[in-house]
C-alpha positions as CSV (number, residue, x, y, z in Angstrom):
1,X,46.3,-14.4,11.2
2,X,45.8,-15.9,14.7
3,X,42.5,-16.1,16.2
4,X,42.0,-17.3,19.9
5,X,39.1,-19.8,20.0
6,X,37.3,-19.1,23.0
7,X,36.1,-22.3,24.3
8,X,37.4,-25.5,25.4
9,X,36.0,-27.7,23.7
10,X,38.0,-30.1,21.2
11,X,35.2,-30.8,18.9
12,X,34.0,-27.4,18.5
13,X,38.0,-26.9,17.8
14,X,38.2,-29.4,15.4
15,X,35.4,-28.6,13.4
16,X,35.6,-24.9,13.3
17,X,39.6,-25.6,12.6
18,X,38.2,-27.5,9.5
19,X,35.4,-24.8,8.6
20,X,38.3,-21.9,8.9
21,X,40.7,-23.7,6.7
22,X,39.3,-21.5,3.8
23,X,41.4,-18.5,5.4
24,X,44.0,-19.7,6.3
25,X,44.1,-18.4,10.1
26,X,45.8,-19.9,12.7
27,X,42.8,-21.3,15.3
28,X,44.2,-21.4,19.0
29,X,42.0,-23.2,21.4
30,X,42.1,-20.4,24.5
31,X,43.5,-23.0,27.2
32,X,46.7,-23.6,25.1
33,X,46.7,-20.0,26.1
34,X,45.8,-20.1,29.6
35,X,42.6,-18.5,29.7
36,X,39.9,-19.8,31.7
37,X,36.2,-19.9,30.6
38,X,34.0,-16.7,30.4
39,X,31.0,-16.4,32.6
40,X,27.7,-17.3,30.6
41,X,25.1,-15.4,32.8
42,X,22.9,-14.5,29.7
43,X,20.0,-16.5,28.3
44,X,20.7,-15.7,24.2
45,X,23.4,-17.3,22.3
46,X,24.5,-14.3,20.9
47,X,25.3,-12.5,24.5
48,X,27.0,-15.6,25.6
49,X,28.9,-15.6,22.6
50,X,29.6,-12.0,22.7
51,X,30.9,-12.1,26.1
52,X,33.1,-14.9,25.4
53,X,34.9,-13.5,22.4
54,X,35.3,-10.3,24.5
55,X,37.1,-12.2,27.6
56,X,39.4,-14.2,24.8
57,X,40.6,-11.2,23.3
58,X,40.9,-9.6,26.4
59,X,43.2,-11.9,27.8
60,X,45.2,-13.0,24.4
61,X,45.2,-9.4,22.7
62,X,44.3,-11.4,19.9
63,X,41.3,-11.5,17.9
64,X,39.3,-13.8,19.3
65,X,36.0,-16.5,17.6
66,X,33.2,-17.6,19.8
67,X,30.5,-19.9,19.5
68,X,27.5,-20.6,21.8
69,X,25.7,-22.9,20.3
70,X,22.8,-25.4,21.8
71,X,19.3,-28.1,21.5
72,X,16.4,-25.9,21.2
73,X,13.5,-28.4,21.8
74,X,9.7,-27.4,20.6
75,X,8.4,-29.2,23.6
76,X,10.2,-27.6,26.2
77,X,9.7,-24.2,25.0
78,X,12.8,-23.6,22.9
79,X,14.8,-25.6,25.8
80,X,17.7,-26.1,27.1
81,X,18.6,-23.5,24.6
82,X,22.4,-21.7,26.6
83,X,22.0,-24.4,28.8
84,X,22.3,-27.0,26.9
85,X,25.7,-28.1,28.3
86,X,24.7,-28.7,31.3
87,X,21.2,-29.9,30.6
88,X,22.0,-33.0,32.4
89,X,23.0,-31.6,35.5
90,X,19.5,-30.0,36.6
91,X,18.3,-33.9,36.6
92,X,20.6,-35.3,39.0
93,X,23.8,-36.3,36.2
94,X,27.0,-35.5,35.6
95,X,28.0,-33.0,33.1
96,X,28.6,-34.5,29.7
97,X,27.7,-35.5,26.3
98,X,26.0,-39.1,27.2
99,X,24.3,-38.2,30.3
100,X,22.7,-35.1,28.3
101,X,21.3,-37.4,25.7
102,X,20.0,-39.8,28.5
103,X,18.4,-36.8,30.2
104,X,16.9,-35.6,27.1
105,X,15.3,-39.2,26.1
106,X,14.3,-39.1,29.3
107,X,12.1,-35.9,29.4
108,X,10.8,-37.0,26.0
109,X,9.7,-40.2,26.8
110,X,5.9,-40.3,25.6
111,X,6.6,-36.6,24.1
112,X,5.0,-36.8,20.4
113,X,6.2,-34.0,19.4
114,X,10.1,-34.5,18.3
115,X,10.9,-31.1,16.7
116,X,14.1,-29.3,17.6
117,X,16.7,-27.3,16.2
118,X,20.2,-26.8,16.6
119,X,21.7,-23.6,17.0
120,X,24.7,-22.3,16.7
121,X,25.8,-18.3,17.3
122,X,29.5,-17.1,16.1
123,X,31.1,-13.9,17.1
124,X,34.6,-12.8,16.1
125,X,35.7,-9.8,17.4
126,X,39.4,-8.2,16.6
127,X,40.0,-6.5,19.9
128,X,38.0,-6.8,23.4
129,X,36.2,-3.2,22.6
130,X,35.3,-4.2,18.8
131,X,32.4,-1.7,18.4
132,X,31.6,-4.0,14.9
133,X,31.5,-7.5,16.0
134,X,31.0,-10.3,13.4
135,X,27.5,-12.2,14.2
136,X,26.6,-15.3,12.3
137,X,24.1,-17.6,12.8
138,X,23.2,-21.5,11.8
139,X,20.1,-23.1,12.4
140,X,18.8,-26.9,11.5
141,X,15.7,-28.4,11.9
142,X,15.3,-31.9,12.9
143,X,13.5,-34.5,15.3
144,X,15.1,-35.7,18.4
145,X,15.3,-39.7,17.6
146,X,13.9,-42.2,20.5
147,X,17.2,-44.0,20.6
148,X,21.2,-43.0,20.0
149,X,22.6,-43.5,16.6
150,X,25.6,-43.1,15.0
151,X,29.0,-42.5,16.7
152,X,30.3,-39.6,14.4
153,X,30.3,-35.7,16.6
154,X,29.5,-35.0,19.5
155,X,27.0,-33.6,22.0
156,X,23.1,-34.0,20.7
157,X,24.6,-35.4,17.5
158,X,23.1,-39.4,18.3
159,X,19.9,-38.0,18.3
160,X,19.7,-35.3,16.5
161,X,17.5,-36.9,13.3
162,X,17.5,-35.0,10.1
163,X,14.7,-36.0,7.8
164,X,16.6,-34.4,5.0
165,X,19.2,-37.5,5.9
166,X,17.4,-39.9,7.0
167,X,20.0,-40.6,9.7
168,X,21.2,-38.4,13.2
169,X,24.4,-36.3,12.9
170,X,26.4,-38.5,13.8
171,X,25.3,-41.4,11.7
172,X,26.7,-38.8,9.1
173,X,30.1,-38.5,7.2
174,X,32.5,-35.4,8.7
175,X,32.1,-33.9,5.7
176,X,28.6,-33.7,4.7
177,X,27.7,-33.0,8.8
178,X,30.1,-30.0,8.6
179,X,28.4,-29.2,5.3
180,X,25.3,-29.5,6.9
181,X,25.2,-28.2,10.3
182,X,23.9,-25.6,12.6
183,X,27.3,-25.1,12.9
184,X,28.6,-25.2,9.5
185,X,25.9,-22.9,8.0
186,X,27.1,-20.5,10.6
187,X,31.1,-21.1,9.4
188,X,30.2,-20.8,6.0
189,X,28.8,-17.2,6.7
190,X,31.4,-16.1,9.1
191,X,34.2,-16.8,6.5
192,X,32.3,-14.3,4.1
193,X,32.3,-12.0,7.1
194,X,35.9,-12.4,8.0
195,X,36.9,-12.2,4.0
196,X,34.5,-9.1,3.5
197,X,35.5,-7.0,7.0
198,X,38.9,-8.3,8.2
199,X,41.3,-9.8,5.6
């Protein structure tokens, strides 16, 4: 089975490619496909994600996997949250994965409170109209670090600490972070999903 993956992003790819391997479907990253990016206008993961699968499989006729995923910060309210991509942007920085973390450690400079999670919403959908969408849902708890660590992931990864660890994400093996994650709990229970509903 071929699902389109919609997003762009070659890490999300290659770990969802991983965390799929179970089923045996064909992941296709939606710009091999020439589809551009859905509009995000909403402020919950699982819209976002909704609307994303929606625009895939609109424009592939294929099934199509999202995932909206993002830092949700105790300090800040449950912030940046659907934003997170661009987090660094509303401080004066260039999109990306580096300037995000300096931004962050930034705003938390003198900030006690370290607690965040990481979120991460999937939704598969077999045609644009799916009236049944498949919703899963990862979460993990953590503590932003004061400093970068690790070089293993991607995004918030460097400083997302997990006291369960001892180390950040990305201080952690491939295998035990996709065992682990926010985004492989939510793998894990979308391949039951898929298994149960679709194959």
């Amino acid at each position: 089975m071929k699902i389109v993956l919609a997003s762009n992003n070659r890490g999300k790819l290659a770990e969802l490619q991983a965390m799929l391997a179970p089923l045996g479907v064909d992941l296709l990253p939606q710009a091999d496909l020439g589809i551009p990016e859905a509009d995000e206008p909403f402020h919950t993961f699982i819209e976002n994600a909704l609307a994303k699968a929606r625009h895939a499989a609109r424009l592939s006729g294929l099934p199509a996997l999202a995932d909206d995923a993002g830092l949700c910060v105790d300090a800040f309210g449950g912030l940046p949250g659907v934003n997170t991509a661009y987090y660094a942007t509303q401080f004066g920085y260039e999109k990306g994965d580096v300037n995000n973390v300096r931004a962050l450690l930034e705003q938390m400079s003198g900030n006690s409170d370290r607690r965040a999670a990481m979120v991460s919403t999937l939704v598969a959908v077999r045609h644009p109209d799916d009236p049944e969408p498949l919703v899963a849902v990862g979460r993990v708890r953590g503590l932003i670090a004061r400093e970068p660590a690790g070089s293993n992931g991607f995004g918030f990864d460097p400083v997302m600490f997990i006291p369960e660890f001892g180390q950040t994400f990305a201080q952690l093996p491939t295998e035990v972070k996709n065992a682990h994650s926010h985004r492989g709990r939510a793998a894990r229970a979308m391949v039951g999903l898929m298994r149960e509903h679709w194959l």
